[in-house]
mmCIF entry with sequence, helices, sheets and N, C-alpha, C, O atoms, coordinates in Angstrom:
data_MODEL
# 
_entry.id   MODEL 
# 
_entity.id                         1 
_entity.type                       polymer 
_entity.pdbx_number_of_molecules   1 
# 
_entity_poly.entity_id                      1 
_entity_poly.type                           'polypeptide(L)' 
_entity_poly.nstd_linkage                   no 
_entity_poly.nstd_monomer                   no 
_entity_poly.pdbx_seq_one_letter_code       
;(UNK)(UNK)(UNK)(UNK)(UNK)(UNK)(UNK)(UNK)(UNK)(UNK)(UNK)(UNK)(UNK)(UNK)(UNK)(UNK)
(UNK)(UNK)(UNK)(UNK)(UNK)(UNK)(UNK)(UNK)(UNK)(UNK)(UNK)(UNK)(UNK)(UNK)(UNK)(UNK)
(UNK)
;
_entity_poly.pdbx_seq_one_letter_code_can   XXXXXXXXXXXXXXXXXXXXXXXXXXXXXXXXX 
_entity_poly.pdbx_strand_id                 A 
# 
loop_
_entity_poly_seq.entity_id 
_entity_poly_seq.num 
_entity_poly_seq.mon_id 
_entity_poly_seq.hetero 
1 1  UNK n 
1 2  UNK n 
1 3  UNK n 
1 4  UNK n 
1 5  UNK n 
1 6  UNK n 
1 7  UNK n 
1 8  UNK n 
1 9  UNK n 
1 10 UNK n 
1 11 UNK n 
1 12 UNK n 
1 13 UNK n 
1 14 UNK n 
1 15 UNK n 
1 16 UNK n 
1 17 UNK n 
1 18 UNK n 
1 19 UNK n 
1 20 UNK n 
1 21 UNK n 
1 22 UNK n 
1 23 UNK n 
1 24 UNK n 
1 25 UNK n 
1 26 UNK n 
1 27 UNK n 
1 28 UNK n 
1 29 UNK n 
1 30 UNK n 
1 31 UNK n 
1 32 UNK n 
1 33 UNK n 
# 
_struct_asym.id          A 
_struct_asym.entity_id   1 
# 
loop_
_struct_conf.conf_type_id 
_struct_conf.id 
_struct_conf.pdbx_PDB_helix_id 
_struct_conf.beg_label_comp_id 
_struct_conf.beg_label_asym_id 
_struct_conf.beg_label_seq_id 
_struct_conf.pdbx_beg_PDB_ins_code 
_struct_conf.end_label_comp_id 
_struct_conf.end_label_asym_id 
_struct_conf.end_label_seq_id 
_struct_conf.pdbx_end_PDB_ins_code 
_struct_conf.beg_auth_comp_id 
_struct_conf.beg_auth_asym_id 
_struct_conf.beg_auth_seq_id 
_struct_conf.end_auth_comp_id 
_struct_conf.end_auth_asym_id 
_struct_conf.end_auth_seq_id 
_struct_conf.pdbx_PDB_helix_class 
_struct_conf.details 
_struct_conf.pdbx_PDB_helix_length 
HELX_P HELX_P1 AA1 UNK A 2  ? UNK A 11 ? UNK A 2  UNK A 11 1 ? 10 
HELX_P HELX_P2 AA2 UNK A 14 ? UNK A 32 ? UNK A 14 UNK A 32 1 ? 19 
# 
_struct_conf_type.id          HELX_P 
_struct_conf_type.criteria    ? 
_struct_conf_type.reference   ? 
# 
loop_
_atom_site.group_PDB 
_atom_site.id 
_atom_site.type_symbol 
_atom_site.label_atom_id 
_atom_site.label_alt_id 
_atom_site.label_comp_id 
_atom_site.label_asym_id 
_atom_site.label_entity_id 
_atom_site.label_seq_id 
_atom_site.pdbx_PDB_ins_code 
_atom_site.Cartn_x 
_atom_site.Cartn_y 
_atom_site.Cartn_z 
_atom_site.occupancy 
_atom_site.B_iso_or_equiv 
_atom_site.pdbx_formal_charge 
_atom_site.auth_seq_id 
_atom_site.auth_comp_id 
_atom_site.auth_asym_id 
_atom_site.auth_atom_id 
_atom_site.pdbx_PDB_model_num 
ATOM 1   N N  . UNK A 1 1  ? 0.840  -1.199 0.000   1.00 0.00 ? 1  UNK A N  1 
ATOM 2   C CA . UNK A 1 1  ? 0.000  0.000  0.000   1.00 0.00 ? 1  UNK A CA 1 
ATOM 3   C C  . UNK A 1 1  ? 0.874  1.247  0.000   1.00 0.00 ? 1  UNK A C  1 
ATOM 4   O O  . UNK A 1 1  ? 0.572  2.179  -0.746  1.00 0.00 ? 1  UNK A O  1 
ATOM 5   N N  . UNK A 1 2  ? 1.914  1.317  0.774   1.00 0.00 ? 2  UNK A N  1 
ATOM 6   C CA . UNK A 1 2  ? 2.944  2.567  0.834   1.00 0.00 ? 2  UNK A CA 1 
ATOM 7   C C  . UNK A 1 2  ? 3.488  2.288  -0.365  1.00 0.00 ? 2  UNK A C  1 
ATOM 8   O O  . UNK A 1 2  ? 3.201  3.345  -0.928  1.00 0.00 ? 2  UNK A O  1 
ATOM 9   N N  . UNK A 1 3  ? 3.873  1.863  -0.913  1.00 0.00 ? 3  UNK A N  1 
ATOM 10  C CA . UNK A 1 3  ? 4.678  1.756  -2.481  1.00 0.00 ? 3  UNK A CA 1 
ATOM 11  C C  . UNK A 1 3  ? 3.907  1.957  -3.416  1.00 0.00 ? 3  UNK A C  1 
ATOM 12  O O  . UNK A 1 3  ? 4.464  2.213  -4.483  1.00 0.00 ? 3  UNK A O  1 
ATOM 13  N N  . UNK A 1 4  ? 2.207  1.926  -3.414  1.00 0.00 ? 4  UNK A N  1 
ATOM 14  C CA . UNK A 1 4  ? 1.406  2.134  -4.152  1.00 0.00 ? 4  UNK A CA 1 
ATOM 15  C C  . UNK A 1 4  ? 1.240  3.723  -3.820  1.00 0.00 ? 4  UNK A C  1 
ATOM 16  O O  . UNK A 1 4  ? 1.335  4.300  -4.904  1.00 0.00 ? 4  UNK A O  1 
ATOM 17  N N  . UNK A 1 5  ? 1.112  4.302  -3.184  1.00 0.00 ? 5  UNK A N  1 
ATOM 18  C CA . UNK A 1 5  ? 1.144  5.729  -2.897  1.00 0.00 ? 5  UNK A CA 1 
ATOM 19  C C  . UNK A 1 5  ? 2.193  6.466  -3.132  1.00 0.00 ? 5  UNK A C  1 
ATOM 20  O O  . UNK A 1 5  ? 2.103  7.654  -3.443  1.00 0.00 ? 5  UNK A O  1 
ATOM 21  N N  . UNK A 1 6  ? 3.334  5.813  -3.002  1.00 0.00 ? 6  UNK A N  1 
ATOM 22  C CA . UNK A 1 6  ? 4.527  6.452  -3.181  1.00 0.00 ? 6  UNK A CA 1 
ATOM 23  C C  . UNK A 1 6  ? 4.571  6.547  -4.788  1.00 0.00 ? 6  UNK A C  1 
ATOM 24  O O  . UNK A 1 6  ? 5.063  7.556  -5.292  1.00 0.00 ? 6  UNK A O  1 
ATOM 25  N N  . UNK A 1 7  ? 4.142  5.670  -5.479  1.00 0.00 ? 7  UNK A N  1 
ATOM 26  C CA . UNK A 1 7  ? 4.382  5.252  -7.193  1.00 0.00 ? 7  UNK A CA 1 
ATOM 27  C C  . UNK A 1 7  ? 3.094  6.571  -7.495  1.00 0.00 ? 7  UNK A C  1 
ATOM 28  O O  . UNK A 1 7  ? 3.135  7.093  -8.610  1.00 0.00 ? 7  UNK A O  1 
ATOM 29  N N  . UNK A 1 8  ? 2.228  6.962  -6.704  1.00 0.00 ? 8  UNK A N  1 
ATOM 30  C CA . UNK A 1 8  ? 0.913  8.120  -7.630  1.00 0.00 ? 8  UNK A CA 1 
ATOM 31  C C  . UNK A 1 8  ? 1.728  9.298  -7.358  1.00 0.00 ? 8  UNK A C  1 
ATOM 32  O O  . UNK A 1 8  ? 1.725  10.261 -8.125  1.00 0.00 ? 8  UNK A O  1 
ATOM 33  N N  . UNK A 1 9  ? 2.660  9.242  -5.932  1.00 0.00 ? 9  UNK A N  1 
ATOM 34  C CA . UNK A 1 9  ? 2.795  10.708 -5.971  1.00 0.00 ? 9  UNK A CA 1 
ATOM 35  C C  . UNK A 1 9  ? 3.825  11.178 -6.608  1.00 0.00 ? 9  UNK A C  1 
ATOM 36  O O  . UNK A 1 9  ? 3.889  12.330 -7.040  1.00 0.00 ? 9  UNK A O  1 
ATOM 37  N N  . UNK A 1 10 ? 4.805  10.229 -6.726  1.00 0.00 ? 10 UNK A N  1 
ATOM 38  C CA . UNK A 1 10 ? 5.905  10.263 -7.664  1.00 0.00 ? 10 UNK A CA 1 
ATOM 39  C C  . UNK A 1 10 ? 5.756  10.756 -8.806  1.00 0.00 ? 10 UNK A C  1 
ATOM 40  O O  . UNK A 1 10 ? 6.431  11.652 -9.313  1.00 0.00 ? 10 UNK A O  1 
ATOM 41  N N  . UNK A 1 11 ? 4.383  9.882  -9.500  1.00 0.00 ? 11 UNK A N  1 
ATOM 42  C CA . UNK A 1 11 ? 4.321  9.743  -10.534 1.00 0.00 ? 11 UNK A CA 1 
ATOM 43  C C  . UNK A 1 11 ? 3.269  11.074 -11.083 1.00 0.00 ? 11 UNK A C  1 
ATOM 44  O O  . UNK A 1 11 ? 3.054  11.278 -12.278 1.00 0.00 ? 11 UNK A O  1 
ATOM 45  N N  . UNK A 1 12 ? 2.846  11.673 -10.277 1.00 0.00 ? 12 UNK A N  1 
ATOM 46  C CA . UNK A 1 12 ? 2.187  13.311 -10.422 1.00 0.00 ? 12 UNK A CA 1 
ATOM 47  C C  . UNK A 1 12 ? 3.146  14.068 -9.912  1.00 0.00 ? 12 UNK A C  1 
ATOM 48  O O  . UNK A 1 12 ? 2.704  15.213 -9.823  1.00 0.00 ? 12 UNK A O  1 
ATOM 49  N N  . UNK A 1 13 ? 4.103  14.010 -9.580  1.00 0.00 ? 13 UNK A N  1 
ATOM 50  C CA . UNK A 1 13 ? 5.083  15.346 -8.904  1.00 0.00 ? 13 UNK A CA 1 
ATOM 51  C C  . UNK A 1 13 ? 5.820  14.869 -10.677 1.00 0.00 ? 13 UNK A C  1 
ATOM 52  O O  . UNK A 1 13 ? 5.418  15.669 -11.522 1.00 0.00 ? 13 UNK A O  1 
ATOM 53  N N  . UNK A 1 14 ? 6.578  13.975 -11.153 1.00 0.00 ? 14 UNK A N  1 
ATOM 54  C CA . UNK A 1 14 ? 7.047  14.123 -12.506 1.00 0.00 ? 14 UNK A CA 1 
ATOM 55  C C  . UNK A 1 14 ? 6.086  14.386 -13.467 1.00 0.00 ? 14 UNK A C  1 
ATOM 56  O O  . UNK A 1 14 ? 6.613  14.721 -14.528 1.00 0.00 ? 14 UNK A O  1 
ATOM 57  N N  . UNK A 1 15 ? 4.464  14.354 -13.510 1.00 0.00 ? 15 UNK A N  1 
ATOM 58  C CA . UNK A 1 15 ? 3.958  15.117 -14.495 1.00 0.00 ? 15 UNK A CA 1 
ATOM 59  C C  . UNK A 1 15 ? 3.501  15.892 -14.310 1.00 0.00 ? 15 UNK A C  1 
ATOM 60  O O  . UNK A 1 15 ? 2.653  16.275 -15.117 1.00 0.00 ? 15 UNK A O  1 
ATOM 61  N N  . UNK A 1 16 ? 3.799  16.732 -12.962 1.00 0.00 ? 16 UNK A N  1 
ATOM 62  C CA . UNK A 1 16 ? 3.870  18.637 -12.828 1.00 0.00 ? 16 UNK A CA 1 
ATOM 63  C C  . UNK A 1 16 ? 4.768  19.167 -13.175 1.00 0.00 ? 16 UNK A C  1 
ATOM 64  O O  . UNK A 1 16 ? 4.686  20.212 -13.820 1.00 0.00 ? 16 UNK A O  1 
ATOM 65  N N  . UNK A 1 17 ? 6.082  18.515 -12.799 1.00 0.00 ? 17 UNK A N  1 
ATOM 66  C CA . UNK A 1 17 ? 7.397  18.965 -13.038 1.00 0.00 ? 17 UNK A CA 1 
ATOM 67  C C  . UNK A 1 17 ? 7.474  19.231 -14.768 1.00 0.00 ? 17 UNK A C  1 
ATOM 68  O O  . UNK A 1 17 ? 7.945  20.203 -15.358 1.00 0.00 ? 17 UNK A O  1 
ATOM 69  N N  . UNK A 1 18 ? 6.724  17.789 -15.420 1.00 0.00 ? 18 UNK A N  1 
ATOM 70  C CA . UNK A 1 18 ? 7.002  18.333 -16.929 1.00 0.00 ? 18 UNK A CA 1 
ATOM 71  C C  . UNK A 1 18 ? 6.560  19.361 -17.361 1.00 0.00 ? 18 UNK A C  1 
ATOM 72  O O  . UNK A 1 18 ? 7.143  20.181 -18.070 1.00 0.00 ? 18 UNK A O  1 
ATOM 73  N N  . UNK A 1 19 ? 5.108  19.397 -16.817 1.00 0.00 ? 19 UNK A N  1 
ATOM 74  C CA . UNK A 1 19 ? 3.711  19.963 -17.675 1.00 0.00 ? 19 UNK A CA 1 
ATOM 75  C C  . UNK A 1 19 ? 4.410  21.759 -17.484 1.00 0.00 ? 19 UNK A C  1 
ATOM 76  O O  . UNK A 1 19 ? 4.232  22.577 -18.387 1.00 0.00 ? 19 UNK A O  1 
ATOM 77  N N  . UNK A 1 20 ? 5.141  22.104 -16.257 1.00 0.00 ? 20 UNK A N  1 
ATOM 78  C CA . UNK A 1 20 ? 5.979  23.031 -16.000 1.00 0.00 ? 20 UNK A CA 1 
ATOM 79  C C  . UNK A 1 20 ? 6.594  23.494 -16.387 1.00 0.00 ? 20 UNK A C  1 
ATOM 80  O O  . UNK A 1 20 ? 6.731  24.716 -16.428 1.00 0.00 ? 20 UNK A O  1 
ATOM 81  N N  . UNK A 1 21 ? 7.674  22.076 -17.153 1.00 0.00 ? 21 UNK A N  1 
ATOM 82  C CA . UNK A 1 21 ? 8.956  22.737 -18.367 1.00 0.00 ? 21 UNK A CA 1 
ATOM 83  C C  . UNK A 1 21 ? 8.201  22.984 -19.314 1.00 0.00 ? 21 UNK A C  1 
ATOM 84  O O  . UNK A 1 21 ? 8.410  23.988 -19.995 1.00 0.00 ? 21 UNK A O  1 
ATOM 85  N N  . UNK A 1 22 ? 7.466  22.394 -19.504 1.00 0.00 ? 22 UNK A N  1 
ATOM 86  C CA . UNK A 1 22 ? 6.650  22.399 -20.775 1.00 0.00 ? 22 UNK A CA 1 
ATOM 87  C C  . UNK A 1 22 ? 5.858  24.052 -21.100 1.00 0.00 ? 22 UNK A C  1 
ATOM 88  O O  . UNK A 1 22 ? 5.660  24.658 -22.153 1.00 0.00 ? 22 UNK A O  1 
ATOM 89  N N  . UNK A 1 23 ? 5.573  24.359 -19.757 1.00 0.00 ? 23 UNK A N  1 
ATOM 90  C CA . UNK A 1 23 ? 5.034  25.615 -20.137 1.00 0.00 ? 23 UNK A CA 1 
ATOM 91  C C  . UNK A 1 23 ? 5.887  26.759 -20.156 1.00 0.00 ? 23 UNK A C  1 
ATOM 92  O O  . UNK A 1 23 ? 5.603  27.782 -20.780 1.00 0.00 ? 23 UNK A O  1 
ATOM 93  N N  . UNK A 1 24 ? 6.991  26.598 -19.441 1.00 0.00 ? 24 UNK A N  1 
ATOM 94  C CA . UNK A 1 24 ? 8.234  27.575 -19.484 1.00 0.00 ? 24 UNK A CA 1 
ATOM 95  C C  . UNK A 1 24 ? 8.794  27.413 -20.924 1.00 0.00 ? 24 UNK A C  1 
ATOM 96  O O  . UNK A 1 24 ? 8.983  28.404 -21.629 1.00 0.00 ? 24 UNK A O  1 
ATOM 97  N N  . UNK A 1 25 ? 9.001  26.416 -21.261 1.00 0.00 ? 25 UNK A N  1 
ATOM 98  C CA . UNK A 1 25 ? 9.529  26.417 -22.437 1.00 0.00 ? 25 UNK A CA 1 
ATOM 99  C C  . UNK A 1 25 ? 8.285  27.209 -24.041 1.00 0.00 ? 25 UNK A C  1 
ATOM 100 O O  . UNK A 1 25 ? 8.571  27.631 -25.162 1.00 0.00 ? 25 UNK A O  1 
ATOM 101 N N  . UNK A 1 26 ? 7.257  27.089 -23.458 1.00 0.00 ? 26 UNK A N  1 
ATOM 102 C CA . UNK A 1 26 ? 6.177  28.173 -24.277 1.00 0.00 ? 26 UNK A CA 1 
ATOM 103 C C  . UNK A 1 26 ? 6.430  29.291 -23.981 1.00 0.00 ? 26 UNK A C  1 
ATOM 104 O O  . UNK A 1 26 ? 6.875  30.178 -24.709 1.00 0.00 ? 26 UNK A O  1 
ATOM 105 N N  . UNK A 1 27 ? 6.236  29.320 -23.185 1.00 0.00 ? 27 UNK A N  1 
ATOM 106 C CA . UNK A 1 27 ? 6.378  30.979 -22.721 1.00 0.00 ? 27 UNK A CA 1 
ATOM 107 C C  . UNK A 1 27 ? 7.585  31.902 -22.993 1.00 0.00 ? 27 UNK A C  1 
ATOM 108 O O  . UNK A 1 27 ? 7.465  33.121 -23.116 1.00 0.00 ? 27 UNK A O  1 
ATOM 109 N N  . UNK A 1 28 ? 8.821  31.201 -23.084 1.00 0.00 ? 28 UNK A N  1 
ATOM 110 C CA . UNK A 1 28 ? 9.979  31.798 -23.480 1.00 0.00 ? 28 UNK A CA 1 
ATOM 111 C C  . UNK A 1 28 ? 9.999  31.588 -25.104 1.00 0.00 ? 28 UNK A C  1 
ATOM 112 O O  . UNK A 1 28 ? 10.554 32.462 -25.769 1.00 0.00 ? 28 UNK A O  1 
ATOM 113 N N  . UNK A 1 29 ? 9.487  30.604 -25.685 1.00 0.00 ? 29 UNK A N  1 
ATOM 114 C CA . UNK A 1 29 ? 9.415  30.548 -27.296 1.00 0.00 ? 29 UNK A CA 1 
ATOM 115 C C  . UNK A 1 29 ? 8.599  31.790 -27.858 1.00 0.00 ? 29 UNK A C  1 
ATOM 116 O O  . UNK A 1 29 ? 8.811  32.593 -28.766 1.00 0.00 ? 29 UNK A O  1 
ATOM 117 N N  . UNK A 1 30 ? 7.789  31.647 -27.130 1.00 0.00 ? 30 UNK A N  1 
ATOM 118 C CA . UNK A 1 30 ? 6.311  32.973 -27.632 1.00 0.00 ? 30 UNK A CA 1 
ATOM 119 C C  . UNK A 1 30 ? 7.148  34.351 -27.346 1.00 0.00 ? 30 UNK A C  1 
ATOM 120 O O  . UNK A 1 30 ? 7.186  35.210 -28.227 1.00 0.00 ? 30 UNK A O  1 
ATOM 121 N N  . UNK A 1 31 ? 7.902  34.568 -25.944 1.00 0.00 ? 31 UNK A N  1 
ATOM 122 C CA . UNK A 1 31 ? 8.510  35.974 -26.147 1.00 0.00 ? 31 UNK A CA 1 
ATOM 123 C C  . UNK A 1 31 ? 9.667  36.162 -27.183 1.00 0.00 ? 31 UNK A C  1 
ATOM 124 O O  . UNK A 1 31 ? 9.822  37.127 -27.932 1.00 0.00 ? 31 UNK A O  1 
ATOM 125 N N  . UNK A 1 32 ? 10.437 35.056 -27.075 1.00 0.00 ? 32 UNK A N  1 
ATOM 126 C CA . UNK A 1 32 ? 11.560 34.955 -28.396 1.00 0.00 ? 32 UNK A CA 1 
ATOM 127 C C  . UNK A 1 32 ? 11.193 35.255 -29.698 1.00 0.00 ? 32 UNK A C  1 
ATOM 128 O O  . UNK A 1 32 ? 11.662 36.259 -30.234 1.00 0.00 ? 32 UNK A O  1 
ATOM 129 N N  . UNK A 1 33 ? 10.172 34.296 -30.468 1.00 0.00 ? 33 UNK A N  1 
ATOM 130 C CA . UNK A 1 33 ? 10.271 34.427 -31.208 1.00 0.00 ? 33 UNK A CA 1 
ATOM 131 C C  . UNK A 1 33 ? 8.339  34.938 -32.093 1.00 0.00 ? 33 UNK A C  1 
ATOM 132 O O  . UNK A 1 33 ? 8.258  35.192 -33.295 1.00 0.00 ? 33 UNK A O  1 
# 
């Protein structure tokens, strides 16, 4: 059960972390270019 919780939160803290680069990396393309 703890390894099952540990694997959701893991696994939503790395697809905030992306969804994050992901939007930084828009946001600096759109002022660049």
């Amino acid at each position: 059960m703890l390894y099952f919780i540990f694997g959701i939160w893991s696994g939503m803290l790395g697809f905030s972390m992306s969804l994050i680069i992901r939007l930084e990396l828009g946001m600096s393309g759109n002022l660049i270019g």
